[in-house]
C-alpha positions in Angstrom: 69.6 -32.4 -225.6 69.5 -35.7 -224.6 71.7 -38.3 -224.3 72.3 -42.1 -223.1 75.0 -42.7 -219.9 76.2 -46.3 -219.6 77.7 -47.5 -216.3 80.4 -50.4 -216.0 82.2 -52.3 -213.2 82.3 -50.5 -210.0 80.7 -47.4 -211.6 77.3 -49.3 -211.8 77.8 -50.7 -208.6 78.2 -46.7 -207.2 74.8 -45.4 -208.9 72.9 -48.2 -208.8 71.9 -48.5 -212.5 73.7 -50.2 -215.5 72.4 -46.8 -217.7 70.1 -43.8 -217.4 69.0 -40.9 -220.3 70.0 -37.6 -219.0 68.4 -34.1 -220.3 71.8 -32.1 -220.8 73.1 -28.5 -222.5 74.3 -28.4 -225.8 77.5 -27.9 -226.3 78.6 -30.0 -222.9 81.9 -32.0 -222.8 82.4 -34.7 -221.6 84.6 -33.5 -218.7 81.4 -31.5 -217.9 79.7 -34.7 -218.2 81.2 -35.8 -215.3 80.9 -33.1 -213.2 77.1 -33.8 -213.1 77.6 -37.2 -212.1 79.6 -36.9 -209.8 77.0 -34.2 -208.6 74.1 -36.8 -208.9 76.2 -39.6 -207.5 78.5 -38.5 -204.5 79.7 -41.8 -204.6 81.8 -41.3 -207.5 83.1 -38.3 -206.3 83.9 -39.6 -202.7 84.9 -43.0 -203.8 86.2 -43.0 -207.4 87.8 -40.1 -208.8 91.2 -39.2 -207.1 91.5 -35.9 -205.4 94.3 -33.8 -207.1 93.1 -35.2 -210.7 89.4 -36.0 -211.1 89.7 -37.5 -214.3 92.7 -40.2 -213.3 90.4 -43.5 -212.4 87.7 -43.1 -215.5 88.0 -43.9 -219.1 84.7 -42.6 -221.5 83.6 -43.5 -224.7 80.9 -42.0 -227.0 79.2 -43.7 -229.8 81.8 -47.0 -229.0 84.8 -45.0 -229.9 87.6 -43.6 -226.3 87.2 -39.7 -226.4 89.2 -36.8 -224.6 87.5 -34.8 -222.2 87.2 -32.2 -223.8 85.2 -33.4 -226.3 81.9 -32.4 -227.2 78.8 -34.6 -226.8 75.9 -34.6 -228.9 72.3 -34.8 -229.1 71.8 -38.7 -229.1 75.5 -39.7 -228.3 76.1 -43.2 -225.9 78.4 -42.3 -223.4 80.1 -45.5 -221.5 81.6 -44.7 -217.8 83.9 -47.6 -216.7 87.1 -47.6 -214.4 90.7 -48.1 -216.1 91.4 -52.1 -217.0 94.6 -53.5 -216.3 96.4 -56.5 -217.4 98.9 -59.1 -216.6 
């Protein structure tokens, strides 16, 4: 299935692209999801995502809505990548 991956802030920065389609199994979540990324981009893995939790440093949406990782993508679905935002 495919589906759309946008990047923000210092994720676009990392790949190099503000969004790419990407040819991905049915039935992936998006914690999979990220797991290819950070595959395809070592960048995010080295430089991004902390070491004893992966997840800690990236917030995901699909479709415009904030999802768990263990959520299930869909054919079609716009996934958005960005770091957390802070405030103050």
């Amino acid at each position: 299935m495919r589906i759309k991956v946008r990047y923000f802030a210092r994720y676009r920065s990392l790949v190099g692209k503000s969004e790419e389609e990407l040819e991905v199994s049915d039935g992936i979540t998006v914690r999979d999801l990220i797991e290819i990324l950070k595959e395809r981009y070592p960048a995010l893995k080295n430089e991004v995502f902390a070491e004893d939790d992966d997840l800690a440093d990236v917030n995901v949406s699909r479709n415009g809505r904030y999802v768990s990782f263990d959520e299930i993508l869909r054919e079609g679905d716009i996934v958005a990548i960005f770091p957390p935002v802070s405030g103050g």
